[in-house]
N, C-alpha and C positions, 0 to 999 in steps of 0.2 A: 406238461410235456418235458421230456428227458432234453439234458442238454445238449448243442451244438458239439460233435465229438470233434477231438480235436487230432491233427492226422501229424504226425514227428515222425522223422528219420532224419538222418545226417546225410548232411547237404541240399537240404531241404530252403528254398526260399517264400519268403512271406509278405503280407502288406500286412503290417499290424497299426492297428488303428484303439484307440482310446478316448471316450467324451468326459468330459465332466459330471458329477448327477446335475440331474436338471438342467443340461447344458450350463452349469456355470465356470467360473474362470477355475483354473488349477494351476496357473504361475501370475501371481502379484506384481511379481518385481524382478529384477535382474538376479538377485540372488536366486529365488524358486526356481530360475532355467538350470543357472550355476549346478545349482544342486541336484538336479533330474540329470542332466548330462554325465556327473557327476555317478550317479548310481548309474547309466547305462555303461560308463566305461569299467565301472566294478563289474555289471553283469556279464558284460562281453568278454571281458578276460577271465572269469571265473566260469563262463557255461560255455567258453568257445563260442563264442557268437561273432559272424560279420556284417558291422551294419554298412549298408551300401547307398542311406541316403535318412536324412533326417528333416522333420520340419515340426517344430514347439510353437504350437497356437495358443491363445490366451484361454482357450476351453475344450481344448484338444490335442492329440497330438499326433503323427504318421511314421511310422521307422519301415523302412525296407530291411528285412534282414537273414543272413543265412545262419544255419544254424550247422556246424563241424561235426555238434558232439550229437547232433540228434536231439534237443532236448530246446523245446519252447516255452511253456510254460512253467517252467521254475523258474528260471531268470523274469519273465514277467510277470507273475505273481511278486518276486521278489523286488522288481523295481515299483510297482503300484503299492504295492504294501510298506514297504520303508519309505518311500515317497508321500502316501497317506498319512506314516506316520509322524515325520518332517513337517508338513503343512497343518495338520491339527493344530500339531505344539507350537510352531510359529506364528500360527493366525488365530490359538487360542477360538479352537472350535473343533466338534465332533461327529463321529458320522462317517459315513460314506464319503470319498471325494471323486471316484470315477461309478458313471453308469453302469454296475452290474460286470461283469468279463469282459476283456478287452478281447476283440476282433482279429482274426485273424484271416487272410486271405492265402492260400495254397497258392503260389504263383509258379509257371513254369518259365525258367529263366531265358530261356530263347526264342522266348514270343513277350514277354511282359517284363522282363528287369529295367529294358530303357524308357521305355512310356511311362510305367512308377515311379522311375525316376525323374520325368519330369513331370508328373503330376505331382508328386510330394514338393518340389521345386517349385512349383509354380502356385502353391497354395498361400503362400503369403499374397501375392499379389493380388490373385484373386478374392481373395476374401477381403482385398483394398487396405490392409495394412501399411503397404509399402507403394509406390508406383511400378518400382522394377524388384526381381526377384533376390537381385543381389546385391540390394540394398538392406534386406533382413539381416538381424545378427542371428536369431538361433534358428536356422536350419544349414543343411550340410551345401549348400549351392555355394558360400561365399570360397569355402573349401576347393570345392572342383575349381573353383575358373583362378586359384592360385590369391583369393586374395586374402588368404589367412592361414596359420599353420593346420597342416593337418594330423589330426590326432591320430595317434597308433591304432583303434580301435575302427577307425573311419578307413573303408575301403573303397577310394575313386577309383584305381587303376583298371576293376573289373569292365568299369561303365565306361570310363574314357578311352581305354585302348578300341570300342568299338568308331570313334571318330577323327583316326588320322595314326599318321605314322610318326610324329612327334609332338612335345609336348608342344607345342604354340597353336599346331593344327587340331590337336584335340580341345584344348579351352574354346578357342573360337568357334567350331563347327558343335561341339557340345551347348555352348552358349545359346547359338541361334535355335538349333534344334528343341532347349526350353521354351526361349519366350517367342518362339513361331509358330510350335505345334499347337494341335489341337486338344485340349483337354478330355479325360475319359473320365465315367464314374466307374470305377474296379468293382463296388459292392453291384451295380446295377447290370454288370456285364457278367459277373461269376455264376455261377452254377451251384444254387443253393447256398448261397451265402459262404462258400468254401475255397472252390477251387474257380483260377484263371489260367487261363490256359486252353491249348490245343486240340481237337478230339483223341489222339494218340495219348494224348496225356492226362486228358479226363479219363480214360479207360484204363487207364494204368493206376489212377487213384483210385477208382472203383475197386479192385482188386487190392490195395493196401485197408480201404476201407472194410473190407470184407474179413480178411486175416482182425483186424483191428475187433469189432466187433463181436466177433468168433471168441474169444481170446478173452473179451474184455463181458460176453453177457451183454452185449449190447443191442436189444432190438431195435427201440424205435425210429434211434439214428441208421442202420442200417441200411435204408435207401432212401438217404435223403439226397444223395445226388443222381439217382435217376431224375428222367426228364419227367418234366408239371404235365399230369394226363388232364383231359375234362372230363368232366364230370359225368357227363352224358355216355361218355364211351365207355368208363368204369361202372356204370350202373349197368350198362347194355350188357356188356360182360359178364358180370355175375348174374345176373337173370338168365341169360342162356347158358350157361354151366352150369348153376344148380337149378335148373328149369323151373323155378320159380314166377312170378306175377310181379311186377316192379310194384303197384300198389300195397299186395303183400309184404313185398321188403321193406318198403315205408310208410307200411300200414303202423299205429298203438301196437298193437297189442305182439308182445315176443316173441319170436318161437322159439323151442327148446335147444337149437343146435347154433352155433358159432356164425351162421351165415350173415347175419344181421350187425352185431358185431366187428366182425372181419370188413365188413362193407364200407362200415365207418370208421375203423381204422384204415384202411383202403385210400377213404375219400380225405382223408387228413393225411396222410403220408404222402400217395399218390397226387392227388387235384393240388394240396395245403390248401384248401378250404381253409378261412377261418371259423372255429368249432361253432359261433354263435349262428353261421350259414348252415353246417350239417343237422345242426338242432334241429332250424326249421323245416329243415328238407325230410329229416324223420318226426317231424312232430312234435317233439318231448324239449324237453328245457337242458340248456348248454352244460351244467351240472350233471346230469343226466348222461349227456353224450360223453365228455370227460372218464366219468366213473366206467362208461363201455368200455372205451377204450383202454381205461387201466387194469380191469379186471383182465380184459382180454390178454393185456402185457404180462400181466402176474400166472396166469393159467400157460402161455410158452413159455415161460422160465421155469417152470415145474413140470412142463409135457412137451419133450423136444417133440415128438411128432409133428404136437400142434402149431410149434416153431415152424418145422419145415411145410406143412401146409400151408401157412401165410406166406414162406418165401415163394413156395414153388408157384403159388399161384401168381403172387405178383411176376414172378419171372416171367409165366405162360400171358399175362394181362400184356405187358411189353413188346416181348415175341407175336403175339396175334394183332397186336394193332401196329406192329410194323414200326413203331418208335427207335428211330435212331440214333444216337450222340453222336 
């Protein structure tokens, strides 16, 4: 499966998120924070970055951040990558040291920049490191409420000037607002693993994702933030368009034309079935399904038609069953 596309423009805000492989630790000791803080104020000043709230776990970590110059992952590539290479040579070991790409969440800033922010704030505690939240040294809370300098690269004023008209009443009513509210999970509320935010604003990402993709040759990502169909409706669907028998479309045996194909790239894009589910649903072994699918991807990159048959349909699949963001 193609990767998670990743959506940049300037002024653009994010929940970026990174684990460790295996979930294990990625700062030892006071110094490995020193030193990752260390490359994010290098990254931020070098790719225009504002980071608007910070929390370093012992096998994680959370940055809320805006980006000026439009430009996301160089700077994170670059901080995971010099930072990898830091901890090797320090701890005299090799390898991977974060799971695969670091995460990144599309946030729209006037619905989600103060919740992130105390969700990122409140992760020490919860995770029972600490009792209170600003008792942690390495996240950015100690900073807000004034009990430490703050760094040039660290931006409270965006967050705080939402809690008061000076600065005593913004620490205070910012304060509470952390350790009173209620916790969210950002990955389990987003929309495809990408974007938080508004339906105004999911529909406006839509629309960058589309230019994106266009641009970039990108099909499989290209509607992966439409909404999760079932299963059942996307079968229904294409049996009555192409007037087909549903047994037939998940009957063995092939038939000659893309229908078959399409259906399970369909039920993977559309449903995200996990592929070992459409296996069974058509018969044949997950390997199998896979290789459909990619042939199928390899034939729209060589036959825009047959591109726009797979879009057009999913459009018309959307539009007839009335799905709405």
């Amino acid at each position: 499966m193609a990767r998670s596309i990743r959506i940049e423009y300037p002024g653009a805000f994010y929940h970026v998120f990174s684990r460790g492989n295996e979930k294990r630790v990625i700062f030892q000791d006071n110094q490995d924070y020193k030193q990752f803080l260390q490359l994010l104020e290098e990254a931020a000043l070098r790719w225009e970055l504002n980071i608007h709230a910070y929390a370093l776990m012992d096998n994680h970590y959370h940055l809320v951040i805006e980006t000026k110059s439009g430009m996301l992952s160089k700077p994170m590539r670059h901080i995971n990558g010099v930072y990898t290479q830091y901890f090797n040579h320090r701890h005299d070991r090799v390898g991977h040291l974060f799971q695969g790409r670091f995460k990144a969440l599309l946030i729209e800033k006037d619905s989600y920049l103060l919740t992130l922010s105390r969700y990122v704030h409140q992760n020490p505690a919860k995770a029972k490191l600490v009792e209170h939240p600003e008792e942690y040294p390495w996240s950015s809370y100690r900073a807000f409420l004034d009990l430490e300098p703050i760094p040039i690269w660290l931006n409270t004023q965006e967050t705080l000037i939402e809690f008061g008209d000076s600065a005593q009443k913004q620490k205070y009513n910012y304060k509470r607002f952390v350790e009173t509210g209620d916790e969210i999970d950002p990955f389990k509320e987003a929309v495809g693993q990408l974007v938080l935010g508004s339906k105004e604003f999911f529909r406006e990402t839509q629309e960058k994702i589309e230019k994106i993709c266009h641009h970039q040759n990108e099909y499989s990502n290209r509607n992966v933030l439409l909404p999760k169909l079932p299963q059942e409706l996307i079968l229904s669907y294409i049996t009555r368009t192409f007037d087909i028998k549903q047994e037939d479309l998940l009957g063995r045996r092939w038939s000659r034309d893309v229908t078959r194909p399409m259906t399970i790239k369909l039920l993977r894009d559309q449903s995200r079935l996990p592929i070992t589910t459409i296996a069974k649903l058509f018969n044949i072994s997950s390997p199998a399904t896979s290789l459909a699918i990619k042939r199928l991807e390899t034939k729209m990159r060589k036959l825009p038609n047959l591109q726009e048959q797979y879009f057009t349909l999913t459009k018309k699949l959307v539009e007839k069953l009335k799905v709405k963001t």
